[in-house]
C-alpha positions in Angstrom: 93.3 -16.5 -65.6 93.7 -19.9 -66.3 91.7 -22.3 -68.4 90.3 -25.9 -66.9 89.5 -28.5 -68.5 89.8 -32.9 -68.0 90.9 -35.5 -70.9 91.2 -39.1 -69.9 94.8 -39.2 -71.5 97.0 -36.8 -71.9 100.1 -36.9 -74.4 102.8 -34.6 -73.7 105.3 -34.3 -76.7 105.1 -34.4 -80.6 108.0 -37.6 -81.1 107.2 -40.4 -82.9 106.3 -42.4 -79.9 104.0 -39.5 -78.7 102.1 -39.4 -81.4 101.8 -43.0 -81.6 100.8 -43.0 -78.1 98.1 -40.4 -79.1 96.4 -42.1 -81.9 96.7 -45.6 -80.5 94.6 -44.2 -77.2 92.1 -42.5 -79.4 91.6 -45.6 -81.4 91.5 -47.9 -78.3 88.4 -45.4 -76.9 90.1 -42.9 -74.7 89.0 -39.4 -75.5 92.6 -38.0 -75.8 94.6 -34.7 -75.8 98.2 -34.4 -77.6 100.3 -31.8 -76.7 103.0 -31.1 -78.9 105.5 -27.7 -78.5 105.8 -27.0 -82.3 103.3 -27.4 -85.3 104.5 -30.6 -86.7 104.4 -34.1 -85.5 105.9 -37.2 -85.7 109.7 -35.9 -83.8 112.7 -37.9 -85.1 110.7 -39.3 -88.4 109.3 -36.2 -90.1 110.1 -32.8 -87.8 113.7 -34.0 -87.1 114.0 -35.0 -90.5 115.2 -38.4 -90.1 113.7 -39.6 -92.6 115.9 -43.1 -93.6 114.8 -45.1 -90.5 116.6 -48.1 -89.3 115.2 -51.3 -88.0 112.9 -53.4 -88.4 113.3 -53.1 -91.7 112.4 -57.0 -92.3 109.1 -57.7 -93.4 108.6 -60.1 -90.0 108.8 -57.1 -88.2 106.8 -54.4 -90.3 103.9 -54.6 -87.9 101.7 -51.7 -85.9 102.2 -48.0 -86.6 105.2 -48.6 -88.3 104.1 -50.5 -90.6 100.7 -49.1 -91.3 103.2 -46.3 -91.4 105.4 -47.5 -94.2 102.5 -48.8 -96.1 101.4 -45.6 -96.6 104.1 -44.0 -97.4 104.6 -46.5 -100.4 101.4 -45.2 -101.7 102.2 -41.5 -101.0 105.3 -41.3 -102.8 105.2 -42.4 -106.2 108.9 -42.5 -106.8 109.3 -45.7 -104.1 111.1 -45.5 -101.4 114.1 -47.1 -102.7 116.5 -44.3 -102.3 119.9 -44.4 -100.5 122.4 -46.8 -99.2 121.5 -46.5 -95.7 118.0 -47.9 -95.6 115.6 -49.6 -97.3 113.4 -46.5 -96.9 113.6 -43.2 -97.7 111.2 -40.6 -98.3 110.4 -36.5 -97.8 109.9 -34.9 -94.2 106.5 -33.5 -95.4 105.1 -36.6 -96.9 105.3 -38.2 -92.9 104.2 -35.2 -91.3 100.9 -35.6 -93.6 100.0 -38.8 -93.2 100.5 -38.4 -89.1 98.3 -34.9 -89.3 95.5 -37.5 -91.7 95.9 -40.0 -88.9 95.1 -37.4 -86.1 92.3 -35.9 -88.0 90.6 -38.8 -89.0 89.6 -39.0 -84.7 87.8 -36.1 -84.3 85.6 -37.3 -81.8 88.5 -38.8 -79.7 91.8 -37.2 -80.3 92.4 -33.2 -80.3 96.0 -31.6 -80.8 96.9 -28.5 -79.7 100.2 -27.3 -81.4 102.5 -25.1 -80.2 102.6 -25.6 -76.6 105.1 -24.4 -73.9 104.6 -26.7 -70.6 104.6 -24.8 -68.0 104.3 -27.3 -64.7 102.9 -30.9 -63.8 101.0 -31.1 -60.4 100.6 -34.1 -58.3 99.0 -35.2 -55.8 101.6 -37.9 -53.9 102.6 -40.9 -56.5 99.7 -39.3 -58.9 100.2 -36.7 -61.4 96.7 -34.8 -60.9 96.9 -32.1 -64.3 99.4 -30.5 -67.1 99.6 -27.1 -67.3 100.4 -25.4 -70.6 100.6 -22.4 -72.4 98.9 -21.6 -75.4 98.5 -18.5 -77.4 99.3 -16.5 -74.1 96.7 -18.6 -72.1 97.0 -20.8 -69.0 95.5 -24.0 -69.4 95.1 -26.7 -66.8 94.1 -30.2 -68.1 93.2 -32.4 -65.4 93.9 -36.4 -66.2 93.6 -39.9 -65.9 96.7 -40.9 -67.4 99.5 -39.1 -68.4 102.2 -39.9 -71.1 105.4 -38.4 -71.9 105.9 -39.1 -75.8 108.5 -36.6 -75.7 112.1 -37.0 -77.5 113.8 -35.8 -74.0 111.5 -37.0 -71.3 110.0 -33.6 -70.6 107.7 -34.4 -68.0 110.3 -36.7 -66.0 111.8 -33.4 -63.8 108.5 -31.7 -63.9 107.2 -34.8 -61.9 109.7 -35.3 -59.9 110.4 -38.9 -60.1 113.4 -40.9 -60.9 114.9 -41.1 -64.1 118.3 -42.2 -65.2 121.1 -39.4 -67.9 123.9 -40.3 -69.0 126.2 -43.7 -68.4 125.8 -46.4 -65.9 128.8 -48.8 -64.8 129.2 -52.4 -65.7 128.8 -53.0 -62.4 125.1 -52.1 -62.1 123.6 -54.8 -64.6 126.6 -56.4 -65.7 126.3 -55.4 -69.6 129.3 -56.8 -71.1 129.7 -53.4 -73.0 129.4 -50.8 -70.5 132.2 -49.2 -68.9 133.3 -50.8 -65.5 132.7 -48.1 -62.5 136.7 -46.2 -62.7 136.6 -46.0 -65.6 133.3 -44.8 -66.0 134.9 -42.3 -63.0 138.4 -41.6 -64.4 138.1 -40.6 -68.4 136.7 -37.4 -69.1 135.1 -38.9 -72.3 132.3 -39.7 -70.1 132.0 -36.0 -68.9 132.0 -34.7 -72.3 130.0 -37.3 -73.5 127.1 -37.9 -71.0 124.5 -39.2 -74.0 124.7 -40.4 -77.5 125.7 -37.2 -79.6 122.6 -35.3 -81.5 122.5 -34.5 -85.2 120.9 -31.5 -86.3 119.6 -32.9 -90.0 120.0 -30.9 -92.8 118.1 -31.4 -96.2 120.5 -30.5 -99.6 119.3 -31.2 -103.3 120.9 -33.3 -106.0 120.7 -31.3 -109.0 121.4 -34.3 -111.7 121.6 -38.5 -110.7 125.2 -37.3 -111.8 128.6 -36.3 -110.2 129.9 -33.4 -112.6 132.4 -33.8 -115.1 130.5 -37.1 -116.3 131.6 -39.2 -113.6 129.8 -42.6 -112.9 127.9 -43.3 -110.5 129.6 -45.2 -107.9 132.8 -45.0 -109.6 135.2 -46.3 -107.5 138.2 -44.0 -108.9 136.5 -41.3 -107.2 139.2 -39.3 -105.2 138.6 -38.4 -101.8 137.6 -34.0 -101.6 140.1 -31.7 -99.4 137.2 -30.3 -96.7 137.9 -27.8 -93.9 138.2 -28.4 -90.6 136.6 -29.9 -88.7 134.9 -32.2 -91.2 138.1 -33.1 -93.3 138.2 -36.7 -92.3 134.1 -37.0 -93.6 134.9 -38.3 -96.5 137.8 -40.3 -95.7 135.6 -43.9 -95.7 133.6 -43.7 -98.6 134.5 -40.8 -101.1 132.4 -37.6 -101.9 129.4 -39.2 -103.8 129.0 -41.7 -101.6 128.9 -39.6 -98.1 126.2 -37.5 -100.1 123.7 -39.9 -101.5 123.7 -42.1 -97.9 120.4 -40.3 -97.1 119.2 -39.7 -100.9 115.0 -39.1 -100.6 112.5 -38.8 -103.2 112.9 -36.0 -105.7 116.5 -35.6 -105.1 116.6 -34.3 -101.9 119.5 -36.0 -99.5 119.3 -35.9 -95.7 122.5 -35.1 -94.1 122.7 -37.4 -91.0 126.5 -38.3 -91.1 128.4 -39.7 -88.6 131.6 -39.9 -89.6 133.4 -36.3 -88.8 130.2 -35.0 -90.2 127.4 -33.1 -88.6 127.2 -34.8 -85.2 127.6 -32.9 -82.1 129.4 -33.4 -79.2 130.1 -30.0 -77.0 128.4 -28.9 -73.8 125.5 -31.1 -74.3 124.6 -31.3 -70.5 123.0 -27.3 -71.6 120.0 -29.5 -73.4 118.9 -31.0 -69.6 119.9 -27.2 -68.0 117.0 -25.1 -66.7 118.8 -22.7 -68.4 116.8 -21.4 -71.6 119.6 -19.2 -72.6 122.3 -22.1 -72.5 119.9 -24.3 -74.6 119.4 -21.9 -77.3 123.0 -21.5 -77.6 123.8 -24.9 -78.1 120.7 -25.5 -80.6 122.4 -22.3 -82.3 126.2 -24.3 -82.4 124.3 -27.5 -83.9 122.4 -25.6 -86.3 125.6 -23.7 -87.9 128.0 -26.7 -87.4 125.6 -28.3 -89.9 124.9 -25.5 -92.1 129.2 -25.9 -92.7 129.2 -29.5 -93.0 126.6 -28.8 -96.0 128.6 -26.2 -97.3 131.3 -27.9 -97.3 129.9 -30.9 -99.3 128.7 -28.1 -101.9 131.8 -26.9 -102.5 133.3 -29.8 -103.0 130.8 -31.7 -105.1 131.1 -28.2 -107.8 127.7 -27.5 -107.4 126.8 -30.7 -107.9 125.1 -30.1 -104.5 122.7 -27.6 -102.9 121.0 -26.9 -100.1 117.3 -28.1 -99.9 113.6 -27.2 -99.0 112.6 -30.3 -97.0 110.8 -28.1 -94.2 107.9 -25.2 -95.1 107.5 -22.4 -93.2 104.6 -24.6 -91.2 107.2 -26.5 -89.8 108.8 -24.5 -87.5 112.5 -24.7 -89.0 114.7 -22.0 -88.5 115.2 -22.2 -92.5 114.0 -24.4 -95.3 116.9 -26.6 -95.2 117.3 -27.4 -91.5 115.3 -29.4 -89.2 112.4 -28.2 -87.3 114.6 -29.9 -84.5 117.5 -31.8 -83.3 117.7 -35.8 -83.7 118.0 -36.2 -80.2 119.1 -40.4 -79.7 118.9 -40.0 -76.2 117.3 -37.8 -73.1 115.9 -38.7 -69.7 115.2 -42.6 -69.1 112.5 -43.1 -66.8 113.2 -46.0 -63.8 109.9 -48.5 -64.9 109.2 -51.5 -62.8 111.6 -53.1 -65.1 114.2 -52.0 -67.4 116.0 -52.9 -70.9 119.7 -53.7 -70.6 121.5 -55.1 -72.9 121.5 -58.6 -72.3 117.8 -58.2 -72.9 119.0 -57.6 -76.4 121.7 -60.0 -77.5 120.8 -63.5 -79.3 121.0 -66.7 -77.7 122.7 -67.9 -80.2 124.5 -67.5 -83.3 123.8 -67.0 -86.5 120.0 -66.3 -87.2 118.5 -66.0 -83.7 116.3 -63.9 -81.2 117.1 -62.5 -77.7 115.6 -63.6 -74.5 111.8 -63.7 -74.5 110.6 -61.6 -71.2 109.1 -64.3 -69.2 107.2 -63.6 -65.9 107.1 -65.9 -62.9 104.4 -67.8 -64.8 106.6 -68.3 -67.9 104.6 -66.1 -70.0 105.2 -63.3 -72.7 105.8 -59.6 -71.5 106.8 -58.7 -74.5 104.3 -55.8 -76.0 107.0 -54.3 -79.0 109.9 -55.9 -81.7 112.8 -54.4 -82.2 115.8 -55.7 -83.8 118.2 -52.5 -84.8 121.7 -54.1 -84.2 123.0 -51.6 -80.9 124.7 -48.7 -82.5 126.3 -45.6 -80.1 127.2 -42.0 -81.4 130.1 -40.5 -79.7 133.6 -38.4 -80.8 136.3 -40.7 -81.8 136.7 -44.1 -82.3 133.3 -46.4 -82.1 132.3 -47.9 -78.8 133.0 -51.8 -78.8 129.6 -53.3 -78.5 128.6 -56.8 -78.3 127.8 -58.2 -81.5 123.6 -58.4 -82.3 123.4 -59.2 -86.0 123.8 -61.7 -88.6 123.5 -62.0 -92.9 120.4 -62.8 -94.1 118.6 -61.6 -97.3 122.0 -61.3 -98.4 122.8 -58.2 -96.2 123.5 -57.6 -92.1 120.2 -57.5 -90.2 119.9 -57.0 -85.8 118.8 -59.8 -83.9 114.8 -59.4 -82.8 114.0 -58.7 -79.2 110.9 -57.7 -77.1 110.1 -55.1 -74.9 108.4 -55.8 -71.8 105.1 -53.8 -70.5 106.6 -53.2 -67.4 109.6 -51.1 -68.8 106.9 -48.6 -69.9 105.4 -48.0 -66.6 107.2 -45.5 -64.2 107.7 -47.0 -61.0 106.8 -44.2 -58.7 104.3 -42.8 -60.2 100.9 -44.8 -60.5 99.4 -42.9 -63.7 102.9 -42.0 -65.6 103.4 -44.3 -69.3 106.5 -43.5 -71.3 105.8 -43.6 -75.1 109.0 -42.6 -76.7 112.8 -42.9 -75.8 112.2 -42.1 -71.9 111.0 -45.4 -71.7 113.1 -47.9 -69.2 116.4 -48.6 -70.8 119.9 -48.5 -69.7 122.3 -46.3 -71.7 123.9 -49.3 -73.7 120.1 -50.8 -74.7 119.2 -47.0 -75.7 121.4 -47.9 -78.9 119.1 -50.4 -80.1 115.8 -49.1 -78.4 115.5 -45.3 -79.6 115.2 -46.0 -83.5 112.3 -44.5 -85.2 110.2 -48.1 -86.2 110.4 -49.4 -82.7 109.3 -46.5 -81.1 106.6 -45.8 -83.3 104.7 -49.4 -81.7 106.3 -48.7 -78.2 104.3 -45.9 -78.9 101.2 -47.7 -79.8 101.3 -49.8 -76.7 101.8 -47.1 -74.2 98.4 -45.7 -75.9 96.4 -48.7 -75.8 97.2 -49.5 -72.2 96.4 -45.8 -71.1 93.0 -47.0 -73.0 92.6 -50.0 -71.9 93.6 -48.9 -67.9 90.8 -46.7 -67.9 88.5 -48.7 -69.8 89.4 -51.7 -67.0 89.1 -49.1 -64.0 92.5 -50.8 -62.9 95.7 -49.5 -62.2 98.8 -49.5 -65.1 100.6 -51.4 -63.2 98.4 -54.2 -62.7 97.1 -53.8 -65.9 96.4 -57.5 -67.6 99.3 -58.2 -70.0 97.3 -60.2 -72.0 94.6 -58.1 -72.5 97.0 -55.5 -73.8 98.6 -58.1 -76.1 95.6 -59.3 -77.4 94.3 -55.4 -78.3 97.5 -55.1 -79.9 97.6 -57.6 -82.5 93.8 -57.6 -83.1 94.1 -53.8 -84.1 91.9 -53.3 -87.1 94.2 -50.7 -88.7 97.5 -51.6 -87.6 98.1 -54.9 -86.1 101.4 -55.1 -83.9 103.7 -58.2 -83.4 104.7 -58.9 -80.0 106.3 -62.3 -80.8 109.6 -62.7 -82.6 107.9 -64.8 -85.8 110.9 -64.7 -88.2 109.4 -66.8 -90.5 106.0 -65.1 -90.3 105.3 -62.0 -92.5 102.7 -59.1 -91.7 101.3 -60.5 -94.9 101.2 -64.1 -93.5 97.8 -65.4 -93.7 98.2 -66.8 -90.0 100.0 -64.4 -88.9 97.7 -63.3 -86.3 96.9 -67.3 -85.7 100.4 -67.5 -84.7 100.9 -64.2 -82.4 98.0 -65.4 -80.1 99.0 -68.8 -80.6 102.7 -68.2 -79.3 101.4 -66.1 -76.2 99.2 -69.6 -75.1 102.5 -71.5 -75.4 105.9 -70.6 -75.9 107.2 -73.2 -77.4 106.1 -73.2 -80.5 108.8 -70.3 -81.5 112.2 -71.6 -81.8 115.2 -70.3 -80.4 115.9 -69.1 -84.5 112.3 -67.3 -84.3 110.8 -70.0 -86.5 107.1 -71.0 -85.8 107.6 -74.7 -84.5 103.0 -75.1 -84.3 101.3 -76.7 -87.2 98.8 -75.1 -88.9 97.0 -75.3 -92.2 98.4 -74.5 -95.3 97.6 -71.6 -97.4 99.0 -70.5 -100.6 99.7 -66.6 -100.6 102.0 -64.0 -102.6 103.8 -61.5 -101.0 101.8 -58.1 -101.8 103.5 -56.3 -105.0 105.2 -52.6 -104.1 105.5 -49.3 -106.0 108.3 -49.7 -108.9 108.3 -53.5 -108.6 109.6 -55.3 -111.8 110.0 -58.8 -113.0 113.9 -59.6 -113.8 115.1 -62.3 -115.6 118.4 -63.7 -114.5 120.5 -65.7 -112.4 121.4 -65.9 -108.9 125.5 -65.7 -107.7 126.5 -66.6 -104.4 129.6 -64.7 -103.6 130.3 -66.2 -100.2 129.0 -63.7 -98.3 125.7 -62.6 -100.4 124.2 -62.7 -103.4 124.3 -61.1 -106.8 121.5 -61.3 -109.7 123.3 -61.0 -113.3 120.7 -59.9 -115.9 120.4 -60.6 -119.3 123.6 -58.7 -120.6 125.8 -59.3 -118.0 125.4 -56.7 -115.5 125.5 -58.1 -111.9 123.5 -56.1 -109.1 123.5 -57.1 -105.4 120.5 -59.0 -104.4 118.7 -58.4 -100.8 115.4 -59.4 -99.7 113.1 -58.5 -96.7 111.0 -61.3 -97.1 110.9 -64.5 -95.6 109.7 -67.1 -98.1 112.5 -65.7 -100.5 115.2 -65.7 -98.1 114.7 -69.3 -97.6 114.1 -70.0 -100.7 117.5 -68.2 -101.7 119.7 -70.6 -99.3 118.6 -73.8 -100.8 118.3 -72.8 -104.5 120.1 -74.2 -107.7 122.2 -71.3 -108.4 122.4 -71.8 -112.2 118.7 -71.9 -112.7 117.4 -68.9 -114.4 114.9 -67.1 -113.0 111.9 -64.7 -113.0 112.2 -62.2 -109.8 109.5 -60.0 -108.9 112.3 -56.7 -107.6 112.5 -53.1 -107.1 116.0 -51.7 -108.0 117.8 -49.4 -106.2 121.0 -47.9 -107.8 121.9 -46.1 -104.9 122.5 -49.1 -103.0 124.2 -49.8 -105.3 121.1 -53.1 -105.2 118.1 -55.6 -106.1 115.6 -55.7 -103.4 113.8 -58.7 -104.2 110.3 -59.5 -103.8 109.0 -62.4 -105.0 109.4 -65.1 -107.3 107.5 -65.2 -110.7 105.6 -68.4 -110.0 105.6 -71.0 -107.1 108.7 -70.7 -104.3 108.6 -74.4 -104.1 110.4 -75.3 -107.3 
């Protein structure tokens, strides 16, 4: 027996671009269904337990979801989210997964989920996929669709379908990417073989017990001597001593996400058995990943003399196959869909040096495509020695930061199928622009996009491939809850009091954003103050240049490293008089170890 029933748009898969996808439809008027295969949501930035994203970490480019998103995790956790040395973000698995479930519950009249889903087949009916079938508490269902979108981590539906989509490497010879391996090469290594994507990371959550190493040793001591670990993790360390491989993912209350790269728990082995029809061969390698993390943690507790336990990021609600591991793999990369267009990676490099941003994508008519920012400098996880890439970043703030780019509409519509959006990493990208595209922030609004055009497509009666770009673009950044940038504004905060002014004034004429990102229109002047966060304090000091960042020394001497995300103060640090003191409006993070700074105590123009 099997159940029918019709929603205008239908999500497949709980990611964060799924999700986004799902709420974005709902909010643009779609009635929507989300169909996600386990009880949480949100993929790589709560079930995963990624939970230190990178990327768009500036405030220029805290925009749509993602920003909405950070917003309210500053509210929700009241110990900031100044955490770790990896990111300017950190915060617990289950404080995400609550504000996506608030998100989806505050649509009831638009958006339903049903959790714990197994997808059984898509049927189509020639270059249209006609319904999703699932199954559901031992039932059948058929849901019958407008629009489908995969927001799934792997690009579930992609083989279902039956159209194109792109695994693994492609030669330098297809696009020219000045980073990709030429064709024997790419033919002749086995590295490619036993690499065929970026390597996974099955994330596991340990606890700090004390802010302490045992035996009274400082924090960030730098006589810290490098732990004897067991094979094959005994090179983990090797780069930045014990405490410092431990506290890289530090979250709220003490829990530390274990995400490490460096002969830690990423893995590489047989991982052409997560794309295999094969059930059995996938659990087996989820069960490798799962225990070849379990030893990297226990490893670290042993060493760290208990210094160091495992954690309880994940409740029994999640799914997890135990408190301390992830509900699921970080997967960085699955099935790429072929769009009408695709990222590659000259799509992603600057024009120039120094502070810049990548190409804008033009059409014919020399207007914006661009529907998403991204700007996570590329970044590939394989065995060995990194993968050269071509540089994409530059200082500023006092710290490295990726060049901004845009993602075009068109990469987000699957060419051979008329009614097909991809909402998460499926999207159109080659493998070398995956390692800037899959990061958490810009999927979340790639995400939001793919939903508001499935919205919009059916609102329109028009197809999504001639669905007006500017009408999407225009939906985006007037989005009452969570306005999205599509324009590379640099100098323009989401706080910006013409920071909408400028989006829609960009997309009328390109030129008026600079080849730096700078707004080059004129428009009238407003006094404003950058919003105050969680944990903010005023510091009195003075700023150090040290010729290659900044440092803040505080009354009594003590010098801290001094970052910003914001604009105003950015500029405002290149031009200053460095032996002025000073009133800074800061959040300290001595895990960093560093000052993120805010604001000025008084006017920026002195």
């Amino acid at each position: 027996m099997t159940e029918i029933s019709h929603s205008p748009v239908v999500v497949w898969g709980g990611g964060t671009g799924g999700v986004a996808a799902a709420i974005q439809a709902a909010r643009t008027g779609a009635t929507t269904l989300l169909l996600t295969p386990g009880s949480w949501l949100g993929g790589m930035v709560s079930t995963a337990g990624v939970c230190c994203p990178d990327g768009n970490e500036l405030a220029a480019w805290q925009t749509g979801l993602w920003g909405a998103f950070l917003r309210a995790l500053y509210q929700a956790e009241p110990d900031g989210l100044d955490q770790n040395w990896v990111s300017c973000f950190g915060y617990r698995p289950i404080t995400a997964e609550s504000i996506l479930q608030n998100w989806v519950h505050a649509l009831p009249k638009k958006l339903q989920w049903w959790a714990d889903c197994q997808l059984v087949d898509v049927r189509c009916s020639g270059s249209i996929v006609e319904s999703v079938l699932i199954e559901r508490s031992g039932v059948i269902h058929r849901i019958d669709c407008d629009v489908v979108i995969d927001g799934s981590d792997r690009g579930d539906l992609l083989p279902m379908i039956g159209c194109p989509f792109r695994l693994g490497w492609e030669p330098r010879e297809q696009w020219q990417e000045p980073s990709a391996p030429d064709q024997q090469f790419l033919s002749s290594d086995p590295f490619f073989k036993q690499s065929p994507i970026q390597s996974p990371t099955w994330v596991v959550m340990t606890q700090l017990q004390s802010d302490q190493l045992p035996n009274n040793q400082a924090l960030h001591s730098s006589e810290l001597s490098t732990p004897i670990l067991c094979a094959p993790f005994q090179h983990a360390c090797e780069q930045f001593g014990l405490e410092r491989t431990i506290t890289y993912g530090r979250l709220p209350g003490g829990l530390s996400m274990l995400n490490w790269p460096l002969h830690g728990n990423d893995w590489h082995f047989g991982l052409e058995r997560a794309f295999s029809s094969d059930p059995n061969a996938e659990a087996e390698l989820m069960a490798e990943m799962q225990a070849h993390s379990l030893c990297f943690a226990n490893e670290l507790q042993r060493c760290s003399a208990g210094w160091l336990t495992q954690g309880e990021g994940f409740p029994p609600d999640a799914g997890s196959p135990a408190p301390c591991l992830a509900a699921m793999p970080y997967w960085r990369e699955g099935r790429r869909m072929v769009g009408l267009q695709t990222v590659i990676e000259q799509n992603l490099l600057p024009v120039t040096t120094g502070q810049s941003i990548a190409p804008l994508p033009l059409n014919q008519a020399g207007e914006i495509e661009s529907i998403a920012v991204g700007n996570y400098a590329n970044d590939h996880h394989y065995p060995g020695a990194d993968w050269p890439l071509a540089p994409k970043s530059c200082r500023w703030g006092g710290r490295w930061t990726g060049t901004p780019f845009c993602i075009s509409y068109q990469t987000l519509v699957c060419a051979d199928v008329e009614n097909l959006l991809a909402a998460d990493k499926c999207f159109s990208t080659s493998h070398m622009a995956n390692g800037a595209t899959r990061l958490q922030p810009l999927i979340f609004n790639v995400g939001q996009a793919a939903g508001a055009a499935a919205a919009l497509a059916i609102k329109l009666r028009c197809p999504l491939a001639s669905l007006p770009i500017r009408a999407l673009q225009d939906e985006l950044i007037d989005e009452p809850s969570a306005p999205s940038g599509i324009v590379p504004l640099w100098d323009t905060p989401w706080h910006h009091p013409h920071w909408k002014q400028r989006q829609h004034a960009c997309l009328e004429n390109p030129a008026l954003l600079s080849g730096d990102g700078s707004w080059l229109g004129q428009d009238e002047h407003l006094s404003w103050e950058t919003p105050n966060q969680p944990n903010q304090h005023v510091w009195s000091g003075t700023v150090l240049f040290d010729g290659d960042g900044y440092e803040f020394e505080v009354m009594g001497g003590r010098r801290w490293p001094l970052i910003t995300l914001e604009p105003e103060l950015h500029e405002w640090l290149a031009v200053q008089d460095r032996s002025k003191k000073i009133e800074l409006h800061a959040v300290a993070n001595p895990w960093g170890p560093w000052i993120r700074g805010i604001r000025l105590d008084g006017s920026l123009k002195s």
